[in-house]
C-alpha positions as a Markdown table, in Angstrom:
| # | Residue | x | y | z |
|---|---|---|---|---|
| 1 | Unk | 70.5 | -6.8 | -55.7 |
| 2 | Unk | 72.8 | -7.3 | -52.6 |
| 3 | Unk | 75.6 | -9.7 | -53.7 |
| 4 | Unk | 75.3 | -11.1 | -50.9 |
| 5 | Unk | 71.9 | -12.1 | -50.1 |
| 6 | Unk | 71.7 | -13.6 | -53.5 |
| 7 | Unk | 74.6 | -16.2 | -52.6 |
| 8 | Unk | 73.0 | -16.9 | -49.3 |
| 9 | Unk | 69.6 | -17.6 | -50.9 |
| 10 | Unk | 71.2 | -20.3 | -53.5 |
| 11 | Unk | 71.0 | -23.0 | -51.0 |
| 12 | Unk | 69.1 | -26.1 | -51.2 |
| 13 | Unk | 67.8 | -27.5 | -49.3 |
| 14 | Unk | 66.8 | -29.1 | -47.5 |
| 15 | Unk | 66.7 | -29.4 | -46.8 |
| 16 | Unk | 66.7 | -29.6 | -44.2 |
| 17 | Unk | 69.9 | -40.6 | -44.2 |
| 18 | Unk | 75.2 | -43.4 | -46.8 |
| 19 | Unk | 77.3 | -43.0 | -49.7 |
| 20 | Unk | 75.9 | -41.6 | -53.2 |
| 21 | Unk | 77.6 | -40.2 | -56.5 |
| 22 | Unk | 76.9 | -37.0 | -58.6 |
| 23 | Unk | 74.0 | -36.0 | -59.8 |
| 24 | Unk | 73.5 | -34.5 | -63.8 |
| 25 | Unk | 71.6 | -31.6 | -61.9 |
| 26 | Unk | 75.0 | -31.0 | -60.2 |
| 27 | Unk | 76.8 | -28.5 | -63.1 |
| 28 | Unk | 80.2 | -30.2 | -62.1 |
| 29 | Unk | 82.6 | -27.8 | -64.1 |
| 30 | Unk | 86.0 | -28.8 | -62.2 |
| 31 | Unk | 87.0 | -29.3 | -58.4 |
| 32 | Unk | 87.8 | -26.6 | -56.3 |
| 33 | Unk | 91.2 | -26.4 | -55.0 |
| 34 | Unk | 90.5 | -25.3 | -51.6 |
| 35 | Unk | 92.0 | -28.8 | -49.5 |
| 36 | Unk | 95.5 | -26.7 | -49.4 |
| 37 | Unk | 98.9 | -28.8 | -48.9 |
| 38 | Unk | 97.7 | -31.0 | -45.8 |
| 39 | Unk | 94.7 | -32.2 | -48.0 |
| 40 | Unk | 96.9 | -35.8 | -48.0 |
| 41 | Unk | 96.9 | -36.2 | -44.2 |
| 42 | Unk | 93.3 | -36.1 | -44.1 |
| 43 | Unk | 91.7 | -38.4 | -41.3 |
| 44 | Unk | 90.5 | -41.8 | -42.3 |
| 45 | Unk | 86.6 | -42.5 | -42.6 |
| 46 | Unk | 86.2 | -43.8 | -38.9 |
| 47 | Unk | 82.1 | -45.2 | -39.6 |
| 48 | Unk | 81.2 | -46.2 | -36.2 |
| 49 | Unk | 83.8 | -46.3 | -33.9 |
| 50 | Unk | 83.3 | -45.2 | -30.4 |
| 51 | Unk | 85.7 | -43.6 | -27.6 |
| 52 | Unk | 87.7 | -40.1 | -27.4 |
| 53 | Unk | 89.7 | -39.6 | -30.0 |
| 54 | Unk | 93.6 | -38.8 | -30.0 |
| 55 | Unk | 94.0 | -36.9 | -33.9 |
| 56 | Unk | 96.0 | -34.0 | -34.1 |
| 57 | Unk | 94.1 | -30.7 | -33.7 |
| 58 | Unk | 93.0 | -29.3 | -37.0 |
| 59 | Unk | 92.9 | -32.8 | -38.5 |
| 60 | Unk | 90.6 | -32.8 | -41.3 |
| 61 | Unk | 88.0 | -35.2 | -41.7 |
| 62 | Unk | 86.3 | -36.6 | -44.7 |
| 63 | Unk | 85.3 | -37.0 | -47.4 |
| 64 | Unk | 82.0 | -38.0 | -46.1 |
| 65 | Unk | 79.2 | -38.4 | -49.0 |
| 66 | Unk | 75.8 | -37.3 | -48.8 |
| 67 | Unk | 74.4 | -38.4 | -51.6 |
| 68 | Unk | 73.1 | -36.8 | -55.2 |
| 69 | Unk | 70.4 | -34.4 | -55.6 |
| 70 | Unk | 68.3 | -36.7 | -56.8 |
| 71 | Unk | 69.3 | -39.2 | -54.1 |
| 72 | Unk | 70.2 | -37.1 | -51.0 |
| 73 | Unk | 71.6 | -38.7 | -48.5 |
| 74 | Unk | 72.3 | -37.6 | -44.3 |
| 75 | Unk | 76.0 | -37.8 | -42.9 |
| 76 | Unk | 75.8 | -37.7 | -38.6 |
| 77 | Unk | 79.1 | -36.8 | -36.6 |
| 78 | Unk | 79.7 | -37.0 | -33.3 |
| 79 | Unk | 82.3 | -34.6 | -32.4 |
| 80 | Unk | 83.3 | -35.8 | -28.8 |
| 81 | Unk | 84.9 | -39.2 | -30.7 |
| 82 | Unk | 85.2 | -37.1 | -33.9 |
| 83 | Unk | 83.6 | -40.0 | -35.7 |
| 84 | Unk | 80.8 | -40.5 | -38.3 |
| 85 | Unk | 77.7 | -42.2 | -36.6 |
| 86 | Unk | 75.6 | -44.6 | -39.3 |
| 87 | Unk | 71.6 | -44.1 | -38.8 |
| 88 | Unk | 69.5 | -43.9 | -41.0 |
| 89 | Unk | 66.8 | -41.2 | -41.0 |
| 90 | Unk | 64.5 | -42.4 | -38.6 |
| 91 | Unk | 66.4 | -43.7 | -36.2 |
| 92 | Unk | 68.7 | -40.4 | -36.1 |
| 93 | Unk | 65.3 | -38.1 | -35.2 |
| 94 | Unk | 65.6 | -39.4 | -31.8 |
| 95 | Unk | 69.2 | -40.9 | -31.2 |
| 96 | Unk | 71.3 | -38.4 | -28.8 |
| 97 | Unk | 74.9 | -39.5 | -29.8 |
| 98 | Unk | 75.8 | -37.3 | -32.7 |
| 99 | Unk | 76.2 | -33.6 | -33.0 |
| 100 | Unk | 76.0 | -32.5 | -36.2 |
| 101 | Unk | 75.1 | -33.3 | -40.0 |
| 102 | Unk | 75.3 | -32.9 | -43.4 |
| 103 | Unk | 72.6 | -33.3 | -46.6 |
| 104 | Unk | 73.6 | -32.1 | -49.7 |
| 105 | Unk | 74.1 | -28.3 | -49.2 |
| 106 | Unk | 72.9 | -28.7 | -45.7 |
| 107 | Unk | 74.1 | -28.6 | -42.0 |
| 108 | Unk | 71.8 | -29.1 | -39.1 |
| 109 | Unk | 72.3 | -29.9 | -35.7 |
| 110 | Unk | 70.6 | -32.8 | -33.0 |
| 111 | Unk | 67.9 | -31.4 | -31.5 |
| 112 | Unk | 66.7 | -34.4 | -29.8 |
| 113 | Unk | 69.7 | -34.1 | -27.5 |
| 114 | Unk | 68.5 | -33.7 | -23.5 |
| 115 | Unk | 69.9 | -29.6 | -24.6 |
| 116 | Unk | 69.6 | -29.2 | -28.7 |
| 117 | Unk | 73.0 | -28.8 | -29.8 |
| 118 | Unk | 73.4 | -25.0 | -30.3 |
| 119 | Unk | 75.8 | -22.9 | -32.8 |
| 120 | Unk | 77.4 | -19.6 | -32.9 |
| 121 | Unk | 79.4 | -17.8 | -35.7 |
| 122 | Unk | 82.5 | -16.2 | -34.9 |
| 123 | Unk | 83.0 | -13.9 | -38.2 |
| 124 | Unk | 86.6 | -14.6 | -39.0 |
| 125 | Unk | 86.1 | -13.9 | -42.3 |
| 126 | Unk | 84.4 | -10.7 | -42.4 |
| 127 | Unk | 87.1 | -9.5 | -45.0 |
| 128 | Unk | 85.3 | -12.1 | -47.5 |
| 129 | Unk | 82.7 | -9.6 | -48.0 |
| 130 | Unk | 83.1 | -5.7 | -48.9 |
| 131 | Unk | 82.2 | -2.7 | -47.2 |
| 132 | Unk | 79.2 | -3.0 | -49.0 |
| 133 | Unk | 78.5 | -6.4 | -47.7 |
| 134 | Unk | 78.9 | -7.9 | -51.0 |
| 135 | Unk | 81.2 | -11.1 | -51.4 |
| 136 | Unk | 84.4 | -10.5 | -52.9 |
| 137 | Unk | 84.5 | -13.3 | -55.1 |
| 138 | Unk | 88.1 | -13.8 | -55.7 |
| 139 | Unk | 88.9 | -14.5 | -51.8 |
| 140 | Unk | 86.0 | -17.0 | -51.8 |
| 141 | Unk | 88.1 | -18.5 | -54.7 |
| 142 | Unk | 91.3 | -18.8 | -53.8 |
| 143 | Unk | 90.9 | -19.3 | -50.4 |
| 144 | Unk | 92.4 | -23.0 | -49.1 |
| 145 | Unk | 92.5 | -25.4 | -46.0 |
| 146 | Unk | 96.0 | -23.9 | -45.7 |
| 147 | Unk | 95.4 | -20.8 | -46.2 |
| 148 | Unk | 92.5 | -20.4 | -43.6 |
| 149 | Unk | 94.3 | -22.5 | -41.1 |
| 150 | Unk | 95.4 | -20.2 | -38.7 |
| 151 | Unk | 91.9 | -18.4 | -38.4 |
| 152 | Unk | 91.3 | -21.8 | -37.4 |
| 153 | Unk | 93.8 | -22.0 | -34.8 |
| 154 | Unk | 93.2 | -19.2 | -33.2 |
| 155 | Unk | 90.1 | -19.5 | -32.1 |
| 156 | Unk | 89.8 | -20.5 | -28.0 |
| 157 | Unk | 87.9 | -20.1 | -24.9 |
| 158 | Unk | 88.4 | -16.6 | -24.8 |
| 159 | Unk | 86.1 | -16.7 | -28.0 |
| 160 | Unk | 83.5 | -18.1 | -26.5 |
| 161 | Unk | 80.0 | -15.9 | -25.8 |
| 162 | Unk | 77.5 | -16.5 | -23.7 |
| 163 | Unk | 75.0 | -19.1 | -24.0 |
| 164 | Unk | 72.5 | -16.7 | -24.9 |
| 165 | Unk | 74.7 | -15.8 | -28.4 |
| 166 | Unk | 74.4 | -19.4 | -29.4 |
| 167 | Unk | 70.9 | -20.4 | -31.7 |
| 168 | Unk | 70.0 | -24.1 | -33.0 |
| 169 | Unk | 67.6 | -25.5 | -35.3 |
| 170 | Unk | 63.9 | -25.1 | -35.5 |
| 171 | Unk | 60.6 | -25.8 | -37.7 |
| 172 | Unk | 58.4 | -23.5 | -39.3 |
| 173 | Unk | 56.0 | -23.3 | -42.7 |
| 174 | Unk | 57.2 | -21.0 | -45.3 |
| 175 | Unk | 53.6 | -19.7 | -46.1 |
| 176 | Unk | 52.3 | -20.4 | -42.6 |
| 177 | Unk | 50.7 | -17.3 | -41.4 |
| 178 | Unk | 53.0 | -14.9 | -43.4 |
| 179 | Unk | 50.0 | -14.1 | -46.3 |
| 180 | Unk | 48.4 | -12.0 | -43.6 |
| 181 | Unk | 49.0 | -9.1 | -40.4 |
| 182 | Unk | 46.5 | -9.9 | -37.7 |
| 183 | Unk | 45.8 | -6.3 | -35.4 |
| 184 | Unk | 45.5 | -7.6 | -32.0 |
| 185 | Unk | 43.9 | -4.4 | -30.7 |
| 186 | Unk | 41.5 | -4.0 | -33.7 |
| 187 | Unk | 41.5 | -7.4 | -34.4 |
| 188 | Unk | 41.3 | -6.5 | -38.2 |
| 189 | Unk | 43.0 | -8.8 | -40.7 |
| 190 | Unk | 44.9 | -7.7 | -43.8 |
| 191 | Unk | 46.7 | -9.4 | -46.2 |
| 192 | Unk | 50.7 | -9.2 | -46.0 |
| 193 | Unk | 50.8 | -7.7 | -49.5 |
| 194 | Unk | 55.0 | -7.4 | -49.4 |
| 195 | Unk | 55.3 | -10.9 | -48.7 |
| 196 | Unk | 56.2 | -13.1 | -51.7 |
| 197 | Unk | 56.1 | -16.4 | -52.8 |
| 198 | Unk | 57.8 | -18.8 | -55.6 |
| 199 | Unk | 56.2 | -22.0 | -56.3 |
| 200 | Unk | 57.8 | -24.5 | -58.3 |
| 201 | Unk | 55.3 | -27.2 | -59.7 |
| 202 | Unk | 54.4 | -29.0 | -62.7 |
| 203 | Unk | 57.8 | -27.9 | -64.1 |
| 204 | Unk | 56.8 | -24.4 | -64.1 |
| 205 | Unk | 57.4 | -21.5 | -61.6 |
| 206 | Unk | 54.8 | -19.1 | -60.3 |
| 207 | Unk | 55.8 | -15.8 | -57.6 |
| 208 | Unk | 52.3 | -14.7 | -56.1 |
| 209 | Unk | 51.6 | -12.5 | -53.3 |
| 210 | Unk | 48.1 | -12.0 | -51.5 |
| 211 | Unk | 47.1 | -8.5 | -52.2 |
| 212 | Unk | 43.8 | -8.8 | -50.2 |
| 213 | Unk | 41.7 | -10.3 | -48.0 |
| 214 | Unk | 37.9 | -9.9 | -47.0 |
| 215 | Unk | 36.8 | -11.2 | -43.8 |
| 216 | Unk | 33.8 | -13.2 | -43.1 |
| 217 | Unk | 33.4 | -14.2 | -39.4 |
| 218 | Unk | 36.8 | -15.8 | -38.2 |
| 219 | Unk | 37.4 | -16.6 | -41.5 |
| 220 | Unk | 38.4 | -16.0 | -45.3 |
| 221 | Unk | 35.4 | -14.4 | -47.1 |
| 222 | Unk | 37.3 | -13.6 | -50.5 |
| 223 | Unk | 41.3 | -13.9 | -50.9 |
| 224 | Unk | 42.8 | -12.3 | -54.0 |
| 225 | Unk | 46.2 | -13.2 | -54.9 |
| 226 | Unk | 48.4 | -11.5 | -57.3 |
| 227 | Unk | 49.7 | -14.4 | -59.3 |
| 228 | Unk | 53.3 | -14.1 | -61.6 |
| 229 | Unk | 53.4 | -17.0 | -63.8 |
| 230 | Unk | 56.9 | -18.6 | -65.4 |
| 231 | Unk | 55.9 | -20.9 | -67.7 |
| 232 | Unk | 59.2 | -23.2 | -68.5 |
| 233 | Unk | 57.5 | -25.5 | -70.7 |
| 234 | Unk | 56.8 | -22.5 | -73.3 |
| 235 | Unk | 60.2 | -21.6 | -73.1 |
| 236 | Unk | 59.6 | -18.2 | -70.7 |
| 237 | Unk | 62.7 | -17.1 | -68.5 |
| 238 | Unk | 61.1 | -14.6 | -66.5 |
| 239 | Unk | 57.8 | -14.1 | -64.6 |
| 240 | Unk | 54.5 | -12.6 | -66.7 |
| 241 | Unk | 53.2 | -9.4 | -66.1 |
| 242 | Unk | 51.3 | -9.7 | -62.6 |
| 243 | Unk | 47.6 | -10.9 | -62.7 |
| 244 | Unk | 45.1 | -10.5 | -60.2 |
| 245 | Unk | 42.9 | -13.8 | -59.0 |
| 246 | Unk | 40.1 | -13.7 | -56.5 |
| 247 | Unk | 38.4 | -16.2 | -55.2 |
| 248 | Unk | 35.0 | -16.2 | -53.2 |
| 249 | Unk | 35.2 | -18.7 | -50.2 |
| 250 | Unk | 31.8 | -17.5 | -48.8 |
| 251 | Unk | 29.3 | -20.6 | -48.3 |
| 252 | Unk | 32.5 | -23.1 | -49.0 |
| 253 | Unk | 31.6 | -26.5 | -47.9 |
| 254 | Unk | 35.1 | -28.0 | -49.2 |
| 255 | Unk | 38.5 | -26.9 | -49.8 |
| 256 | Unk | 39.7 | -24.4 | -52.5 |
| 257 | Unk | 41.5 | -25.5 | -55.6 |
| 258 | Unk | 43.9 | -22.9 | -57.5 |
| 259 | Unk | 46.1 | -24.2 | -60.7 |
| 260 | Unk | 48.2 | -21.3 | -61.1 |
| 261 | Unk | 49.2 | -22.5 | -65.4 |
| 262 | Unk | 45.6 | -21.4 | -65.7 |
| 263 | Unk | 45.1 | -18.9 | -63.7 |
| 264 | Unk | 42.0 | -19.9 | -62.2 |
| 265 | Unk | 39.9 | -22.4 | -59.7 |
| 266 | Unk | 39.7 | -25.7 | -60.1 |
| 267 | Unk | 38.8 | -29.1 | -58.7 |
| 268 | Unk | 40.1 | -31.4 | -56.9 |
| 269 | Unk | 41.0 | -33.8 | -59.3 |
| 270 | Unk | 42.8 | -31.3 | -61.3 |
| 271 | Unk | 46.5 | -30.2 | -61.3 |
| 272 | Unk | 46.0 | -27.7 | -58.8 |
| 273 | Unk | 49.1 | -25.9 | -56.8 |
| 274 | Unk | 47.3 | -24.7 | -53.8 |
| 275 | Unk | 44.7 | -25.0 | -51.8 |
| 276 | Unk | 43.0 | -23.0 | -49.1 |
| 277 | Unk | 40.8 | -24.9 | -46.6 |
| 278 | Unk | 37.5 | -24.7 | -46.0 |
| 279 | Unk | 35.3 | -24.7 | -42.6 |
| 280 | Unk | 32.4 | -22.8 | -40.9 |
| 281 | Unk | 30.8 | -21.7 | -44.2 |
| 282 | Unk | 34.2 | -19.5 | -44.9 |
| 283 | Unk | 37.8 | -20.2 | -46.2 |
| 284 | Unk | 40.4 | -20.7 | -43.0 |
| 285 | Unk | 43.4 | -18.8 | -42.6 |
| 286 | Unk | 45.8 | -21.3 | -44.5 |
| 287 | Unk | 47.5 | -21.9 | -48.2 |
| 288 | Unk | 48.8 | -25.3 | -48.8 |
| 289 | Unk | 50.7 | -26.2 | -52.1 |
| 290 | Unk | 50.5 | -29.6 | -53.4 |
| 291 | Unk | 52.4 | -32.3 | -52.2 |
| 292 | Unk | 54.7 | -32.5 | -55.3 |
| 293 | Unk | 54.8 | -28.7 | -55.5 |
| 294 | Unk | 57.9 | -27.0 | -53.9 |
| 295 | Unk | 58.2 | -23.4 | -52.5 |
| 296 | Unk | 60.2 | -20.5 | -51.4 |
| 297 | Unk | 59.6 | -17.3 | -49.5 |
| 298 | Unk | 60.9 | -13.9 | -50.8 |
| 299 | Unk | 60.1 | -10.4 | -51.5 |
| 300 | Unk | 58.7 | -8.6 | -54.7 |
| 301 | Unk | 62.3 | -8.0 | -55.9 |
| 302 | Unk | 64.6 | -10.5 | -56.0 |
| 303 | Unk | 63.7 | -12.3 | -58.1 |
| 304 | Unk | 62.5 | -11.5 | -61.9 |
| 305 | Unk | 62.3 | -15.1 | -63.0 |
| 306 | Unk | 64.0 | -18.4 | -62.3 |
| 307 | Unk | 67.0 | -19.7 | -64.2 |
| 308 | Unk | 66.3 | -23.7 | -64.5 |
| 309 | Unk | 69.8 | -24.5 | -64.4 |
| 310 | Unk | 70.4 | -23.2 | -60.7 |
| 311 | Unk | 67.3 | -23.6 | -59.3 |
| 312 | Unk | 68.5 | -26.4 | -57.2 |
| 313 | Unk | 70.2 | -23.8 | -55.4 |
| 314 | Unk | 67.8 | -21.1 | -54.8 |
| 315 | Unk | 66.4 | -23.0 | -51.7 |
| 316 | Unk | 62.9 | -24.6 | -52.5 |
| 317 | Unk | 61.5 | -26.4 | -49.7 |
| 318 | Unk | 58.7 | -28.1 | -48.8 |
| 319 | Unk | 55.7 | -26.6 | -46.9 |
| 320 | Unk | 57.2 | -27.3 | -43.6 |
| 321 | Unk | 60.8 | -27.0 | -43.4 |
| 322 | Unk | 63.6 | -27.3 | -41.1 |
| 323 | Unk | 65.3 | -23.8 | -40.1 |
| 324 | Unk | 68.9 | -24.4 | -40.5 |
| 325 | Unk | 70.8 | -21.9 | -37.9 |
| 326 | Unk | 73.8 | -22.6 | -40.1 |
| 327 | Unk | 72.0 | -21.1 | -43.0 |
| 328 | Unk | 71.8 | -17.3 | -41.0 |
| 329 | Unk | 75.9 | -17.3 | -41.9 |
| 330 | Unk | 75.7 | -19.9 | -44.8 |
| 331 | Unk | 78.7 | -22.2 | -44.6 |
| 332 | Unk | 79.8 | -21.4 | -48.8 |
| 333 | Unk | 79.7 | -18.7 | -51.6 |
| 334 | Unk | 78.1 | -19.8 | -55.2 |
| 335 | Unk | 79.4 | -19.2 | -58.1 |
| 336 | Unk | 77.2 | -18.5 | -60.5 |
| 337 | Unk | 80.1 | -18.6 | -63.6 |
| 338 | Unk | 80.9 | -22.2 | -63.0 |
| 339 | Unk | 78.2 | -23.5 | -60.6 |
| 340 | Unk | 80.5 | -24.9 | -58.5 |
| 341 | Unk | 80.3 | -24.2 | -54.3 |
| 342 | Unk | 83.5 | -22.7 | -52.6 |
| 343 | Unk | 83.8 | -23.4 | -48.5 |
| 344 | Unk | 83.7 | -19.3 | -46.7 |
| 345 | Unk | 85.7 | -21.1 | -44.4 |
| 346 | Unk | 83.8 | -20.4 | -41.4 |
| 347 | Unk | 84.8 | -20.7 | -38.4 |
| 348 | Unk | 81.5 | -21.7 | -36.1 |
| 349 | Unk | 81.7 | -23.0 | -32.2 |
| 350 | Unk | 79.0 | -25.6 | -31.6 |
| 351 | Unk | 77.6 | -26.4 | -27.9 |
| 352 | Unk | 77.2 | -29.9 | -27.6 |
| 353 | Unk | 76.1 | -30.7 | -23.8 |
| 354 | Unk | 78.7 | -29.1 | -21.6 |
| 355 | Unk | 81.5 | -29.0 | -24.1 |
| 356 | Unk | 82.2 | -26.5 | -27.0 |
| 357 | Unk | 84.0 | -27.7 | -30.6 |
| 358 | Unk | 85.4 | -25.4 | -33.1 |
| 359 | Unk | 84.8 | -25.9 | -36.7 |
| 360 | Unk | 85.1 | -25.3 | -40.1 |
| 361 | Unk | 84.3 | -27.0 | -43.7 |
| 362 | Unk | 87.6 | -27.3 | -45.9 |
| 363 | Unk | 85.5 | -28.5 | -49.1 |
| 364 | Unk | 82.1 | -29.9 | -50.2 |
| 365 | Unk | 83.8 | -31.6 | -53.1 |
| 366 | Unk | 86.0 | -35.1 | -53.1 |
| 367 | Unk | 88.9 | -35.8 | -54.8 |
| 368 | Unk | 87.4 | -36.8 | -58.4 |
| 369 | Unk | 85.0 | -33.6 | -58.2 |
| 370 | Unk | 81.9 | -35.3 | -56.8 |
| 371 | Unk | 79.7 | -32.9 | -55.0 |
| 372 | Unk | 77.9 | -32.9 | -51.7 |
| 373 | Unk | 81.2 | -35.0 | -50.2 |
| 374 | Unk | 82.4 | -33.0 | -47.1 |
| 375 | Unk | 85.4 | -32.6 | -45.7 |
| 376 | Unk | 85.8 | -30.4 | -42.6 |
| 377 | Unk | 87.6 | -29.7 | -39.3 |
| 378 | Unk | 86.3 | -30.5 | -35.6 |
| 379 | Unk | 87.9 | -30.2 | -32.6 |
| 380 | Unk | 87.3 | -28.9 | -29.1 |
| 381 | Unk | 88.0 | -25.5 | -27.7 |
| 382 | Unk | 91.0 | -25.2 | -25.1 |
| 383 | Unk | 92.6 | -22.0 | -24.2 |
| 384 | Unk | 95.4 | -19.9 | -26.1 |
């Protein structure tokens, strides 16, 4: 499997609001060493304070906590002032001042901005990855603040694409309408068969696909799903041999229960995982997991099974998530030996109204090895 793709799917998320410590599902193993020699002129923690700021270029800020995995917690930063902005959650869906933000493995940008705040990746460190496209894991590392300062640095105007290159954050379902293809000119529906799923619920795991549908009117007449079932709690490491599970929704005058342990439907008041609606005498075009049930969207070979102890990184969501456009060039490599996340050190230029920053995360670790604590740099772009 592509080395690659594997370290960019390790994310959490999210993803995708406040100071927190680590977490025992955090694998803490040691701290990177990636601050480099300036790591002791890092900026102070400015909470709150408003007007331009007059740091150095390159400064680094941080670190700025966001929390445990248990106890997530949002950072917001506003880079005009290049200061942290304290909301909480609810207050920072509609507030315009900050830029950008951090959650755990996370960073998303304002989208409630008059124009959403917009990124764009400028591939610095191309020579991370081989001609292969696979990381090469010893650059990831090794690699410092220091070090990666002068890709930094040399970033300006002339850097700049057009508007047009830039993308930001939007919303989507994971299952959605992915389980099917709809033929606008034969208006025939069949069931997205290469399109897999991985549930996580009731402590176990469960990668199903749908291998076929049956129409009946505008609706679902019979749905079978091929259903791969990890059970954790009996000690399995991998998915079961794949078993096929159809259910009639013909006649349905309520929603469909499925408990994927069993294998089978059930009701309501069971432990079901998902659930298909139910209306005109016929199962709608929708799957719904449960609300304590997580997911994650895939393909039928990636993954063989789940290993428990990084599945906080493997980027389960909930049914409607947050589309990260960070996550398209993820902002760190994983590494799977120690379990500990190492900063690419990325350079990204962020459109925030009519001005563009340059940035880049030094380390997702503070000084006493606590994760999800960012430090990073932010300043705006001038010419060489």
């Amino acid at each position: 499997m592509n080395k690659k793709y594997l370290a960019l799917l390790l994310a959490v998320s999210l993803g995708l609001v406040a100071c927190g410590g680590s977490d025992s599902s955090d694998p803490i193993v040691e701290t990177p060493d990636q601050s480099g020699e300036d790591s002791d002129e890092e900026a102070d923690d400015s909470s709150g304070d408003e007007g331009e700021s007059s740091n150095e270029v390159a400064t680094i800020y941080g670190p700025y906590s966001t929390g445990s995995t248990s106890e997530p917690v949002a950072v917001y930063f506003d880079l005009d002032t290049q200061t942290q902005v304290t909301l909480t959650e609810e207050e920072a869906a509609s507030d315009t001042t900050w830029d950008i933000g951090f959650k755990r493995t996370s960073v998303f940008l304002n989208t409630a901005q008059e124009t959403p705040v917009s990124v764009y990746f400028t591939a610095n460190n191309s020579d991370f990855y081989d001609e292969n496209g696979a990381a090469v894991a010893d650059l990831f590392l090794n690699a410092t603040a220091d070090s990666e300062l002068d890709d930094y640095l040399a970033v300006t105007t002339s850097d700049v694409p057009d508007a047009e290159a830039f993308s930001t954050d939007a919303e989507s379902a994971v299952i959605g309408d992915t389980f099917y293809n709809y033929d606008t000119t034969t208006h025939v529906v069949s069931a997205a068969s290469d399109i897999y799923y991985v549930v996580s619920s009731d402590e176990n795991y469960t990668k199903f696909h749908v291998s076929d549908i049956v129409t009946e009117g505008r609706g679902i007449g019979e749905i079978t799903l091929g259903v791969m079932h990890q059970s954790v709690l009996d000690g399995q490491t991998t998915f079961a041999e794949e078993v096929s599970l159809s259910v009639n929704a013909v006649g349905c005058t309520a929603p469909i229960y499925i408990d994927f342990d069993v294998q089978q439907e059930v009701t309501e008041t069971d432990a079901w995982d998902i659930t298909i609606p139910c209306a005109d005498e016929a199962g709608e075009f929708t799957l719904s997991i449960a609300d304590d049930a997580t997911v994650l969207r895939t393909d039928a070979d990636t993954y063989a099974g789940i290993d428990t102890e990084a599945a906080a990184f493997y980027g389960f969501s909930a049914e409607t998530v947050s589309d990260y456009a960070f996550t398209a060039n993820n902002w760190y490599y994983y590494d799977s030996t120690s379990h500990l996340l190492y900063s690419q050190f990325g350079v990204y230029l962020i459109q925030a109204g009519d001005s563009v920053f340059k940035f880049q995360i030094t380390s997702y670790y503070d000084e006493d090895g606590t994760s999800g604590a960012y430090s990073f740099r932010a300043d705006p772009v001038t010419e060489e």
